[in-house]
C-alpha positions as CSV (number, residue, x, y, z in Angstrom):
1,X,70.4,84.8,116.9
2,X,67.2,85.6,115.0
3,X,65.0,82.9,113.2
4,X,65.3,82.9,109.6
5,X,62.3,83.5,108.2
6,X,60.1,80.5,106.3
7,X,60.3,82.0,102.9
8,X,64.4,82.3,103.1
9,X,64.3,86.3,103.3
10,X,62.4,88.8,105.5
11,X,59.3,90.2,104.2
12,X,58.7,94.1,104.1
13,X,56.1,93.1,106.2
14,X,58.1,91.7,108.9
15,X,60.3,94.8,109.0
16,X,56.7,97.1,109.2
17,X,56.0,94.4,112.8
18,X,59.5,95.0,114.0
19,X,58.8,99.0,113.7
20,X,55.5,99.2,115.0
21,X,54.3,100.3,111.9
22,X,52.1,99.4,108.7
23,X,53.4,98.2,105.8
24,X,52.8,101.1,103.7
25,X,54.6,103.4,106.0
26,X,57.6,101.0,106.0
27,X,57.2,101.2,102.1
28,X,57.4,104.7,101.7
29,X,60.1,105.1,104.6
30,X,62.6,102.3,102.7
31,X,61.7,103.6,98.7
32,X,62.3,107.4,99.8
33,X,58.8,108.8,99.8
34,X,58.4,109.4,103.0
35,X,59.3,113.6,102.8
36,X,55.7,115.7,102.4
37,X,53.8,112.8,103.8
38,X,53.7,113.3,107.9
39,X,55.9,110.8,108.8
40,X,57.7,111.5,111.8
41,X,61.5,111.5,112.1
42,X,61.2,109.2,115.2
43,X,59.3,106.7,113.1
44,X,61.4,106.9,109.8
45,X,64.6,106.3,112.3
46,X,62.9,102.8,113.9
47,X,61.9,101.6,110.5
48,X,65.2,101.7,109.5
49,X,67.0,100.8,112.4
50,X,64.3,97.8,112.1
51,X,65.4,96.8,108.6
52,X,68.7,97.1,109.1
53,X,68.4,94.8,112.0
54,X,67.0,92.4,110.0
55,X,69.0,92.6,107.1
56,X,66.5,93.5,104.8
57,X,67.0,93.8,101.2
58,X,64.0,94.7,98.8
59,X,62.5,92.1,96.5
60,X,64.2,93.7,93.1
61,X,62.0,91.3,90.7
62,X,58.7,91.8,92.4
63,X,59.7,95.9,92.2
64,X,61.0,95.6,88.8
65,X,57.4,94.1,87.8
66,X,55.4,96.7,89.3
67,X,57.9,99.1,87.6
68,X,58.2,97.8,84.3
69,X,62.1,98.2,84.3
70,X,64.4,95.9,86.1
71,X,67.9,98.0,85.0
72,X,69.5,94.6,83.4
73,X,70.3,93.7,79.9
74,X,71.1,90.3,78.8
75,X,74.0,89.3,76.5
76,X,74.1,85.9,74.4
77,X,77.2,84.6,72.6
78,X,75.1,83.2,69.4
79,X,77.9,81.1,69.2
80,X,76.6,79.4,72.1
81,X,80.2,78.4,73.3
82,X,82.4,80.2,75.1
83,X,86.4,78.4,75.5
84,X,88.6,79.4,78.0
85,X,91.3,81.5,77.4
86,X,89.1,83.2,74.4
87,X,90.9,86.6,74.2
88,X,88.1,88.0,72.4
89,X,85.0,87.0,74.0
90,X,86.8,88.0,77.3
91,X,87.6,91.5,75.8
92,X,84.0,91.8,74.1
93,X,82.2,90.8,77.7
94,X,83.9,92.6,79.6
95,X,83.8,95.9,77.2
96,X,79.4,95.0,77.2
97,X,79.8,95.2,81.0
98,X,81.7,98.5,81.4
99,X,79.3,99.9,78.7
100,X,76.3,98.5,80.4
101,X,77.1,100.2,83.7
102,X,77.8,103.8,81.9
103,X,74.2,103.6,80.5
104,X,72.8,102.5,84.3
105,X,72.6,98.2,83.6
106,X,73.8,95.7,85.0
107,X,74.6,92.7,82.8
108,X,73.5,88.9,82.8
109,X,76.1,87.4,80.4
110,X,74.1,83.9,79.3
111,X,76.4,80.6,79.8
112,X,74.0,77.6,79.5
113,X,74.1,76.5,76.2
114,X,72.6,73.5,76.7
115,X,69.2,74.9,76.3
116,X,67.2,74.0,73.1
117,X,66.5,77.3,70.9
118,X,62.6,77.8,72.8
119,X,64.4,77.3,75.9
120,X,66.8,80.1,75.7
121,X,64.2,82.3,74.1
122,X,61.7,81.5,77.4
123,X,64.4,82.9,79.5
124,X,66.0,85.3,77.5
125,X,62.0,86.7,77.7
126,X,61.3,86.1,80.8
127,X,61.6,89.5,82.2
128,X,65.0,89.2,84.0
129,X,65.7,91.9,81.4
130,X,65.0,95.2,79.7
131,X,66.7,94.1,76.3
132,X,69.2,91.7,74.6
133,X,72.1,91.7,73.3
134,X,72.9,89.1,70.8
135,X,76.5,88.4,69.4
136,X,77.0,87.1,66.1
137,X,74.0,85.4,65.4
138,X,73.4,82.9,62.2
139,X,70.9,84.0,60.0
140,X,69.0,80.8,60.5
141,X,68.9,80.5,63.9
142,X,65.7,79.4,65.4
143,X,66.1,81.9,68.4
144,X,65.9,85.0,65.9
145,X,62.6,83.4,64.9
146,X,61.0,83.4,68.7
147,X,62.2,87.1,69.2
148,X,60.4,88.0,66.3
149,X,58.0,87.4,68.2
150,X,58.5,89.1,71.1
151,X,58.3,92.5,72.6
152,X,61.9,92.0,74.2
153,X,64.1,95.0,72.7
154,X,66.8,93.3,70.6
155,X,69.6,94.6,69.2
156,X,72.5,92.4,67.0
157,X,76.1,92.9,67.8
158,X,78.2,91.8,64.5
159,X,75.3,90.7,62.7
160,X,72.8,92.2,60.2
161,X,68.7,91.2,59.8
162,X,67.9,90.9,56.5
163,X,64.8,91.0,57.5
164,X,65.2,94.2,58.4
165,X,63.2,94.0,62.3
166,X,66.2,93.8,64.2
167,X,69.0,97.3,65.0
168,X,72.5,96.4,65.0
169,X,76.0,97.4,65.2
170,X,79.3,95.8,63.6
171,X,82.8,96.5,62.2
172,X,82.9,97.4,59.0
173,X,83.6,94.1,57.1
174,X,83.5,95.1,54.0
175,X,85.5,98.0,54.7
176,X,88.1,95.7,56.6
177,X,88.9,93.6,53.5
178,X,88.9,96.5,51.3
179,X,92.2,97.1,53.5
180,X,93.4,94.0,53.7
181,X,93.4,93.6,49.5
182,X,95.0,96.7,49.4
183,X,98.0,96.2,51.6
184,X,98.2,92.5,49.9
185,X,98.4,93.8,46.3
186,X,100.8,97.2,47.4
187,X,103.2,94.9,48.7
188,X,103.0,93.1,45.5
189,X,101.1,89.9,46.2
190,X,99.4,87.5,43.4
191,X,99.4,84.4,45.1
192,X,97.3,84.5,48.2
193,X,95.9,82.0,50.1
194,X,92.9,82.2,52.9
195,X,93.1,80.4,56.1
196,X,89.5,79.9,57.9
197,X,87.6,77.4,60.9
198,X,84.9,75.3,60.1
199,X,81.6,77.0,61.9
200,X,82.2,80.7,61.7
201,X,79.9,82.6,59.0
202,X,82.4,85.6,59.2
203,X,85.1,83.1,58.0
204,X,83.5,82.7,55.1
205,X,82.3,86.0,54.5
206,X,85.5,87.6,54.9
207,X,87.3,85.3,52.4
208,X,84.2,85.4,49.7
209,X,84.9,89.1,50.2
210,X,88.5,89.0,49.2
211,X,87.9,87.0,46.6
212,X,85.7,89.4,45.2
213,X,88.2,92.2,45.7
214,X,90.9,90.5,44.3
215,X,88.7,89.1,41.2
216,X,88.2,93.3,40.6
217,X,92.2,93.8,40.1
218,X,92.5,90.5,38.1
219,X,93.7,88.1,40.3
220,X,92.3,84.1,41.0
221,X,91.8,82.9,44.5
222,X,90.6,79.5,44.1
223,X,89.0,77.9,46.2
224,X,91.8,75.2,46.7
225,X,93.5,78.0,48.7
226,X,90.7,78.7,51.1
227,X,91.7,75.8,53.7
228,X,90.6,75.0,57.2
229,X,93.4,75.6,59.4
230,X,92.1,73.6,62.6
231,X,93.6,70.6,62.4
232,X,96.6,69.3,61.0
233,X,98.3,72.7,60.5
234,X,101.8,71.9,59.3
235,X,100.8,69.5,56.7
236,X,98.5,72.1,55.2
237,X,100.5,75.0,55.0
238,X,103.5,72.8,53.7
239,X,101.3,71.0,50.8
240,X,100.2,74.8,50.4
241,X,104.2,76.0,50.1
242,X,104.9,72.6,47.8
243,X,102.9,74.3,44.9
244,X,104.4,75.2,41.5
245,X,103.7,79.0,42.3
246,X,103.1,78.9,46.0
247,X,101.3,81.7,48.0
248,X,103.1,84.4,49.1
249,X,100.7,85.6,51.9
250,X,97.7,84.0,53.8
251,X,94.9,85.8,55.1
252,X,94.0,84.9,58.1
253,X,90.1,85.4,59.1
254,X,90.8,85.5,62.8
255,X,94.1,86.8,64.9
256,X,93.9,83.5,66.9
257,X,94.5,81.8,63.2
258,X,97.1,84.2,62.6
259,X,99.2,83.2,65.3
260,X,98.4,79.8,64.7
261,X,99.6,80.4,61.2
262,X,103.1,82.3,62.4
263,X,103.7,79.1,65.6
264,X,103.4,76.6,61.9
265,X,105.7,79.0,60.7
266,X,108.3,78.4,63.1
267,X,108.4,75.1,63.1
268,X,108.4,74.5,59.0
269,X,111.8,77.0,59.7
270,X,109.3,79.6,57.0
271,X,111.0,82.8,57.1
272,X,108.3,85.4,57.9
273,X,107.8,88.3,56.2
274,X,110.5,87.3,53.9
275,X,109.0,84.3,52.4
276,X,105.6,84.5,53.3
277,X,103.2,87.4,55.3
278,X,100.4,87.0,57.3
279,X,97.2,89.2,57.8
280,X,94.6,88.7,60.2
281,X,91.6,90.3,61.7
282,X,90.4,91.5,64.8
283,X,93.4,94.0,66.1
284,X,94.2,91.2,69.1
285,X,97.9,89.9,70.2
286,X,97.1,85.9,71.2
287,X,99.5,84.3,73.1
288,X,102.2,81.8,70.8
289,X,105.4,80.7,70.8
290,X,106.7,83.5,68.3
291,X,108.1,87.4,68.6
292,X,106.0,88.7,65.8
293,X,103.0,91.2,66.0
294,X,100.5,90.0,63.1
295,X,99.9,92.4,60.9
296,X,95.4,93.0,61.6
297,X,92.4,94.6,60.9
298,X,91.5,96.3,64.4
299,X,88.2,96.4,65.3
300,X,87.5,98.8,68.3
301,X,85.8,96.8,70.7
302,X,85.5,98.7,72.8
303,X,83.3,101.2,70.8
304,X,81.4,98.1,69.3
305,X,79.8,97.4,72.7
306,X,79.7,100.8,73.8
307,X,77.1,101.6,70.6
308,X,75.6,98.5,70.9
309,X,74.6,99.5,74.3
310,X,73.6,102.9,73.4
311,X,71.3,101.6,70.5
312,X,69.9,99.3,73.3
313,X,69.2,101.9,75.9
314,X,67.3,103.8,73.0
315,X,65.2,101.0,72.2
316,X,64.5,100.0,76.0
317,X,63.5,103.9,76.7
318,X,61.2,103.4,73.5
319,X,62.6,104.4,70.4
320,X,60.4,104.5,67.3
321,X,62.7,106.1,64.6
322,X,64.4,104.7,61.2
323,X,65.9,101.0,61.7
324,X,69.2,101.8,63.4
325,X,72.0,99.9,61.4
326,X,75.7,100.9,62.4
327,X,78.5,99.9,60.7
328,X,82.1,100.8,62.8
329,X,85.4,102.2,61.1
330,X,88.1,99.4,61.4
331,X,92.1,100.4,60.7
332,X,95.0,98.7,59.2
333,X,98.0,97.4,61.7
334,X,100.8,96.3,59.3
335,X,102.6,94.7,63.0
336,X,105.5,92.9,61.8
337,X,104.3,90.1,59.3
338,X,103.4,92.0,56.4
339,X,106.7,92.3,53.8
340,X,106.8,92.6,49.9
341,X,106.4,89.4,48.2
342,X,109.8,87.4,47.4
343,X,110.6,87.8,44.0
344,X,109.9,84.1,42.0
């Protein structure tokens, strides 16, 4: 058995002593370049039969800094939490990673978040990576403020800079809701109702944007009926179905609420879409104890990380064009919880 070497891997340089050879020679045998420069097939054969021996492998970060380029992109959940069994987030990573290897990446998907904002941004910059990819970021988070900064190249996956520095890609909110008012009122619903989770800045975008739809064609959604649907699920949507002129459908900012929604359902015995429907978003079936198919908005995620890693590539190769700032079709999926409303 060979000694392991002190430094815990074996050095070009040892491989060049094993050959017979200089270092340089070894260099260009093992990167390639050997062809045109006089190197003869005898020695190219014992270098590598030497560093096979060995069990070489080249020092990627010290190449990668002579190069400039180390081929890896980083993505960041600006979440910064990541729950098991998270449908999307599974879906989303693993669609960034299968993008990231068509445009020649591999992908260091971030899961410490326990660092403090300047602590993620020191190694989220600390040239592991070629660019970042963020996802969902708040507006006022101090890590936007360090890659301001920074020459990283950044670009924001379902989020916008209103500062305008940043590229990014996203579903089409606003033309999401747009749908989801539509269906709502062509089934003849008045009384709607908005279920949300505390934390999430799209929860409250998407139901300040159907209140603004709705206000257009007439109709109140106070803000009574925008509830946080965490925690104490049944008594809320019963205190919600109590009311003198009770909702007939609930929006639902996320499919995992949805399904939450439809399980309450079931055990308050509320027939569904009879007595009530439910819309979500997102286009994803989470697992519940019910037969239904909730009725979505279906966001192609796919696509999403497949342009988000497109814009990326363009800015890492050195893009200098107009502010990229993509916004993704969604569709309509009426599934099987979206009825007329019940007549009074």
């Amino acid at each position: 058995m060979r000694p392991k070497p002190a430094s815990g891997r074996i050095t070009l340089k040892e491989v060049a002593a094993r050959a017979g050879v200089s270092a340089s020679t070894a260099s260009l045998v093992l990167t390639g370049k050997a062809e045109g420069r006089g190197i003869p097939a005898e020695t190219n054969e014992r270098v590598r039969r030497a560093a096979q021996d060995l069990n070489y492998a080249p020092n990627l970060l010290l190449r990668s800094l002579r190069r400039g380029r180390t081929h890896v992109v980083s993505f960041y959940n600006g979440f910064r939490h990541r729950f098991a069994k998270d449908l999307y987030m599974d879906r989303l990573s693993a669609a960034v990673e299968y993008a990231g290897g068509e445009y020649g990446y591999d992908v260091l998907v971030h899961c410490n978040f326990n660092r403090k904002p300047h602590e993620a941004y020191q190694f989220l910059n600390g040239g592991l990576s070629d660019g970042l990819l963020i996802f969902a970021p708040q507006l006022d988070d101090p890590l936007l403020g360090f890659l301001r900064r920074s020459e990283l190249s950044v670009v924001l996956l379902n989020g916008r800079d209103p500062l305008g520095q940043f590229p990014s890609v996203a579903d089409d909110s606003e033309e999401g809701m747009h749908l989801v008012a539509d269906a709502l009122l062509k089934n003849g619903h008045r009384e709607i109702a908005v279920f949300v989770t505390d934390g999430y800045p799209d929860a409250l975008k998407r139901s300040d944007l159907l209140r603004r739809l709705l206000a257009e064609r007439g109709i109140d959604l106070p803000e009574r009926r925008v509830v946080g649907f965490t925690e104490n699920r049944a008594e809320k949507l019963k205190a919600l179905l109590d009311e003198p002129n009770p909702p007939t459908a609930i929006f639902c900012w996320h499919d995992r609420v949805a399904y939450w929604a439809l399980e309450t359902c079931e055990e308050l015995n509320v027939s569904v879409p009879e007595k009530l429907s439910i819309v979500g978003y997102d286009g994803i079936h989470w697992p519940a104890v019910t037969s239904h198919i909730a009725a979505s908005i279906v966001v192609d995620l796919e696509r999403l990380a497949a342009q988000g890693m497109r814009v990326l590539d363009l800015y890492i190769q050195g893009y200098e064009g107009p502010l990229i700032q993509e916004n993704l079709p969604v569709a309509f999926s009426p599934g099987t919880t979206l009825g007329p409303a019940p007549s009074s």
